[in-house]
N, C-alpha and C positions, 0 to 999 in steps of 0.2 A: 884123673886119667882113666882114658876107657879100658875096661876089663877084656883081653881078648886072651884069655885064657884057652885051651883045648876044648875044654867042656863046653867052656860059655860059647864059643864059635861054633861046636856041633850041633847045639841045643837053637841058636841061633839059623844054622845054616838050615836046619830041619825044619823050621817051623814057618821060616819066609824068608828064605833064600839072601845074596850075598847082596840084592838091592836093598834090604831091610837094615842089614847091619851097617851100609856104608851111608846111610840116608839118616840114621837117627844120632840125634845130641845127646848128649851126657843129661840123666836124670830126667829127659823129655823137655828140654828146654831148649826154645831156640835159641842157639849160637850168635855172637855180635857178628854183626854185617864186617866183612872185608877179615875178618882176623884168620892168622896165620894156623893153619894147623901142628904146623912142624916142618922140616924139613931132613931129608935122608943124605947124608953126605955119604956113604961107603956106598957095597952093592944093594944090602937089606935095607929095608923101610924097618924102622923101630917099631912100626904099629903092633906090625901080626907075624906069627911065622907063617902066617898063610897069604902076606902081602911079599909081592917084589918089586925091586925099582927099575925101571922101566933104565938104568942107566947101563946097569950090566948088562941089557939085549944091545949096547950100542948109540943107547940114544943121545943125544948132544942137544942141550939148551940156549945155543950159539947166534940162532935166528938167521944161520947158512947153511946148516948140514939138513939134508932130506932123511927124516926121523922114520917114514912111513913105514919101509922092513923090521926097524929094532921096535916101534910100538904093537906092529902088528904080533910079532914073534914074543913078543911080552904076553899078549892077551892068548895067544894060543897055548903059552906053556902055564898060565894058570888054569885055564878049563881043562886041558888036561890033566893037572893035576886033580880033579875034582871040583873045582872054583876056587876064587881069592878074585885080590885087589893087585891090579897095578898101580902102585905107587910111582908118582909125575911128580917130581923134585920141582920147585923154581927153576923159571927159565922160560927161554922163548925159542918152540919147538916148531921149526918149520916143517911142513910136509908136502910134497909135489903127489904124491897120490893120495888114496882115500883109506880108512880101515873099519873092519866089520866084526863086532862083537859077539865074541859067542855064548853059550849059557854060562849062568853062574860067574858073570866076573865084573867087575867094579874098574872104571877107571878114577883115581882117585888124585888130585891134583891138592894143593897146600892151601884152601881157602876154607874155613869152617864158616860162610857166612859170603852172601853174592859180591863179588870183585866189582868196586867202584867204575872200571872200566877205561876208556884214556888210553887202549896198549899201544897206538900209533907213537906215545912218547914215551916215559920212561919209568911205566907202570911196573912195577915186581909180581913175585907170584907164578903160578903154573898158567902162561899163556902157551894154547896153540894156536899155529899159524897156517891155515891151510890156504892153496895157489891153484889145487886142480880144478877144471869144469867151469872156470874163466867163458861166457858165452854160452855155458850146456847144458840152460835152466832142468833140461830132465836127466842128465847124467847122472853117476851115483850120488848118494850124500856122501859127504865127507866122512862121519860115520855112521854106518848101516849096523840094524842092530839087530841078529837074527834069530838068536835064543833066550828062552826067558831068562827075569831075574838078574838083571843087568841092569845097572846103576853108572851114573857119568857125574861125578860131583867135585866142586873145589876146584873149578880151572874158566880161565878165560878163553875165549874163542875170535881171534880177529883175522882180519881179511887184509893182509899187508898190499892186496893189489886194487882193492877197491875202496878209490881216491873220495874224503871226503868232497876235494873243490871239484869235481867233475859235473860236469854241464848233465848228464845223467848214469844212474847207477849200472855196472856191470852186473850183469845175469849170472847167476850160479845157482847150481845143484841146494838140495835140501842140506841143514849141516848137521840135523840127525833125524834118522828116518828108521821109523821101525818096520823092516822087511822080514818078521817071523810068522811064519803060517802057523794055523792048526794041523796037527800030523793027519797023514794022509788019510781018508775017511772018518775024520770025525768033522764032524761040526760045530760052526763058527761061535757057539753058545756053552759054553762051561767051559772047563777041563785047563787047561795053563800050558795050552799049546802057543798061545805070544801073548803071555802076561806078566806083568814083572816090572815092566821100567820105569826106573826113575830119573830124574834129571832134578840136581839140585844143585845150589849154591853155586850158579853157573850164568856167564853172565855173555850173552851173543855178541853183544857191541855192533858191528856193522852185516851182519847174516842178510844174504840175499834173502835167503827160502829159509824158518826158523826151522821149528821140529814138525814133523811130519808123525801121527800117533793111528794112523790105519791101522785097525786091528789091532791096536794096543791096549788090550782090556787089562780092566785094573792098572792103567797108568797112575804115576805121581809125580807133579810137577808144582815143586816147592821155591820158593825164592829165585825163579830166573828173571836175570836184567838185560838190557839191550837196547839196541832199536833197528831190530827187523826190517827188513824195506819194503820187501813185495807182499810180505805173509809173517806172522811173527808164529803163531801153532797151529794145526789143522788136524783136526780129530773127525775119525768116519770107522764106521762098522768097530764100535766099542760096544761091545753087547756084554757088559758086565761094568761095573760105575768107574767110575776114570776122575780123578783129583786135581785141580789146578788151582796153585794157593801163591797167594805173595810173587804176583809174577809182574813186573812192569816192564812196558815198551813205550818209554819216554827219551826225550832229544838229548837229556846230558849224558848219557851212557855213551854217545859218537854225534861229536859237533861237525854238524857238515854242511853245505854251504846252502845258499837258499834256493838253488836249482835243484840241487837232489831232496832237500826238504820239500818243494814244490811237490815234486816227484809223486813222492810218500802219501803228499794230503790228495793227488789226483789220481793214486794208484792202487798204496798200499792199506792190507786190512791186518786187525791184529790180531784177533780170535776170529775165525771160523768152524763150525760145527754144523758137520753132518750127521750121519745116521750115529747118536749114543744115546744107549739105553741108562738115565742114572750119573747125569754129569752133572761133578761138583764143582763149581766154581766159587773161589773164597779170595777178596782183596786183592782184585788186577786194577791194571791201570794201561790205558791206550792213548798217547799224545801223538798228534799231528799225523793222524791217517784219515784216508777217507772214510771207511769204516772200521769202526769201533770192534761191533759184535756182530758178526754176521752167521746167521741162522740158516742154510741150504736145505733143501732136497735131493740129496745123491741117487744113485740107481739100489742103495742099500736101505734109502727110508730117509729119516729128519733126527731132530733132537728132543728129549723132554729131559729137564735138570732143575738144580736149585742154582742160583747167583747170588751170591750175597757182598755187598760191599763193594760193588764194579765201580771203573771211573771211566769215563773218555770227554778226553779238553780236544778244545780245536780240532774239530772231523765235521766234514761234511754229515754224515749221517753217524750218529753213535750207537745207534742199535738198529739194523735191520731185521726182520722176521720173513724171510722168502718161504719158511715150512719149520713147522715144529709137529711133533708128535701126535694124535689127536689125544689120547688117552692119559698120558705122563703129564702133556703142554708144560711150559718156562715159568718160572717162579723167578720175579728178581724183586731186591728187598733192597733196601740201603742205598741207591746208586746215586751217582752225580754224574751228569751228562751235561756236556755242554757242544753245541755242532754253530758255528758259525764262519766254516769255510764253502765259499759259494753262496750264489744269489738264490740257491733253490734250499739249503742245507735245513735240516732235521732232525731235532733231538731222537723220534722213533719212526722208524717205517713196519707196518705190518702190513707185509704185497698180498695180492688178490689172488696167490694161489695157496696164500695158510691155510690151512685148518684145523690146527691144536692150539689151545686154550694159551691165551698169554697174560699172566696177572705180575702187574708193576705196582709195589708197593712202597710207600714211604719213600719214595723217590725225586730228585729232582733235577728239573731240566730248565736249561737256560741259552742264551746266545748271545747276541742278534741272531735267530736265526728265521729263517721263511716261514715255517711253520714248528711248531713244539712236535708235532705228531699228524701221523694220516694214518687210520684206521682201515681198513681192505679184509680183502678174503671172509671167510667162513668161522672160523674159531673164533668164541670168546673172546672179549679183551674187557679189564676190569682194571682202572688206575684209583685206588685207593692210598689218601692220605699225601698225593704228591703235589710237589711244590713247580709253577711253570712261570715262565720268568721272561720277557724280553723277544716278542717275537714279531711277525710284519715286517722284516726289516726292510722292504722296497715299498712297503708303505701302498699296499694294494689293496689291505680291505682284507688281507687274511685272516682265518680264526687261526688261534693257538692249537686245536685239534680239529679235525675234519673224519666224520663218522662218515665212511663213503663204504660200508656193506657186510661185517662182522657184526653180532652183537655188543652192543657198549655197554659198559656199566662204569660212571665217573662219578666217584664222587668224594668227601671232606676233602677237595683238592681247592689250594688257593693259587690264585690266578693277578700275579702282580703285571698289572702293567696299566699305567693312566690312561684317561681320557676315556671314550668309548670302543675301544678295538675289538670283535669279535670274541666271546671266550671260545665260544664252540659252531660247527656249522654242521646241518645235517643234511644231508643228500636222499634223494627217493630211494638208491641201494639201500641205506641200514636198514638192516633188519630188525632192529631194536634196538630200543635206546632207555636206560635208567639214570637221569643226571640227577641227584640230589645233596646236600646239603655242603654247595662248595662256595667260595667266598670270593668275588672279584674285587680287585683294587683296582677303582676306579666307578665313572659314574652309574653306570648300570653294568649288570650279568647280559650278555647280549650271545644270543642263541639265534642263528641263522636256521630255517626249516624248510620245505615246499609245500608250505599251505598245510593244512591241518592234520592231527596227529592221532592215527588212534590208541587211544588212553591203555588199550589192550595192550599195546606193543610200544609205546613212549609213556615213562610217566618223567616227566620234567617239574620239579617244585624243590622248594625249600632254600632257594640260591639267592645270596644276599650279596650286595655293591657297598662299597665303602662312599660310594660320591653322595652328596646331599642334591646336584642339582635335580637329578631323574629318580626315578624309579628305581629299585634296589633290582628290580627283575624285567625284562624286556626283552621280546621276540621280534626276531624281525624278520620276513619273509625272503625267500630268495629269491 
């Protein structure tokens, strides 16, 4: 049982605030998936004396009474108190409007570990049900979170109005958004003027718009499930390192029909990232979107981060690069990538307006898809040790990557796919090119160029073909 002693809660509350306490497991260990934390039957939550139940302000788990005044009135009477937790009993908590967190308080629902998901039927647990902003993609979020050090953990989040079988999805608001500024004259760079949040053990299910993390430096985002439609997280003007761990946006979290699925692979992206300075990302997963990972330029800047252990199945593109950092550039290590929705689809795209370093390591990419990869922009790009799998699928003569004007460096990369199909193609754009010691399965290594290469700025050797009929190595001109 966790200690929440006087002591241990002040010593806690002092050192990282009330998101720190309601976010960690017993002993540092993560919690099993779906388990029940407890549940409060009287007015007090057994946890804390500095928790309350959100049932004494009024609230009803009945999935007909409009909850919004007694949860909001819950969250207000703990920040005034100094901070605590609102304790969310079992139940399914409708709300016809929206609520906005203030410093210091925990909304805490009964799951120690991300809710399976299913609340359309007759799933237990701390489900809310929000209805407002139906149509009002920019209205509020559902909740808005305006003071640091605020935690939202252990509860489901469904959309009782927004019909799996519907021909297409209904538009809504973010269903959490972080609206906390820096106090007035200071700037957007230090200090825990909107830092703090976390979001764990929480599971979106059918979220129009997922989380919204502007300006949420030093976020934490642990174990969330779902499947987001239009956006699953969107991170911009993070100028301190921001966390995103064990988060998936895959189809069994909300079975929906094949016109809203359709939808998803022609619309929706799971990660996006803007301007963060220092972004971590550890073991996500993005099914059936059109993009996977997508990399922006805001009017704040781009991204440079670490990724480690990413996944994206069936996407049109599973990692975009429209701008990254020049200085920091994207480190991705571990990933599996598969894009084979559409006749054009692409394991990577790196657009022609990059210009920060992007190194993809030990990684692998597969389909059918159009091409594995197209190379562009300015910045670096170095694909070390990856594995490419299954591409050409209209059967045009494509290479697996296309250096069209970044410098390249590709190399212990093996290249399964029979016969003679292109490994690589280079265009008069690249600026440079290093291909060496990668392995094609199949009759020759076949490298597309525009006529001759200065050795200054291409060095191309050491590439061996699994085929006996040719050549192990073969250029062929464009």
């Amino acid at each position: 049982m966790i200690d929440f002693s006087r002591r241990n809660w002040m010593a806690t509350l002092a050192m990282a605030g009330v998101s720190s306490l309601a976010g960690r497991s017993v002993g540092g260990a993560p919690p099993h998936t779906g388990m029940l934390m407890g549940q409060a039957h009287g007015n007090e939550s057994p946890l804390s004396p500095f928790a309350r139940n959100v049932l004494k302000f009024g609230a009803r788990g009945d999935a007909k009474t409009d909850n919004t005044t007694a949860f909001q009135k819950a969250l207000d009477a703990v920040h005034a108190a100094g901070g605590g937790i609102v304790h969310v009993p079992a139940g399914r908590f409708l709300f016809k409007g929206h609520l906005t967190m203030p410093s210091n308080t925990a909304l805490l629902g009964v799951f120690a570990g991300p809710p399976a998901g299913f609340f359309g039927k007759l799933g237990k647990g701390t489900v809310l049900m929000p209805t407002e902003g139906r149509g009002r993609p920019n209205g509020p979020a559902f909740i808005s979170v305006r003071g640091v050090n605020c935690t939202i953990r252990g509860l489901g989040i469904y959309y009782p109005q927004q019909h799996a079988d519907a021909v297409e999805p209904a538009p809504y608001p973010w269903t959490i958004q972080n609206i906390s500024r820096p106090p007035t004259g200071h700037p957007p760079f230090g200090g825990d003027g909107s830092a703090g949040l976390s979001v764990i053990d929480v599971n979106l299910t059918n979220a129009y718009q997922g989380i919204d993390l502007t300006l949420a430096r030093r976020h934490y985002i642990d174990r969330v499930f779902g499947r987001p439609i239009l956006i699953g997280i969107y991170v911009d003007q993070c100028y301190d390192t921001g966390r995103i761990e064990n988060t998936h946006f895959v189809w069994p979290f909300w079975r929906c029909g094949i016109p809203i699925t359709r939808w998803i692979q022609d619309h929706g992206t799971a990660f996006r990232f803007g301007r963060s300075d220092g972004q971590y990302v550890f073991n996500t997963v993005a099914l059936q979107y059109h993009i996977g990972y997508h990399f922006v330029q805001t009017p704040s800047g781009a991204c440079y981060g670490n990724f480690l252990g990413m996944g994206a199945d069936s996407t049109f593109e599973a990692i975009r690069v429209d701008a990254g950092q020049p200085d920091g550039g994207l480190l991705f290590t571990n990933g599996l990538f598969v894009a084979m929705v559409g006749a054009q689809a692409q394991g990577f795209v790196i657009g022609p307006k990059n210009t920060g370093q992007v190194i993809m390591n030990n990684c692998a990419f597969w389909g059918l898809s159009n091409r594995i990869g197209t190379i562009q922009g300015t910045g670096p790009v170095s694909l070390i040790g990856c594995n490419f799998q299954n591409w050409d699928k209209n059967n045009r003569g494509e290479p697996a990557i296309l250096c069209d004007g970044a410098p390249a460096t590709i190399s212990n990369c093996l290249f399964f796919l029979s016969g003679t199909r292109k490994a690589l193609a280079i265009t008069r754009r690249c600026a440079t090119a290093v291909i060496t010691g990668n392995t094609f399965q199949g009759k020759a290594f076949v490298v597309d160029r525009p006529g001759p290469l200065p050795r200054s700025k291409f060095q191309i050797h050491s590439n061996v073909a699994t085929g006996k009929d040719t050549s192990a190595y073969h250029r062929a001109s464009a």
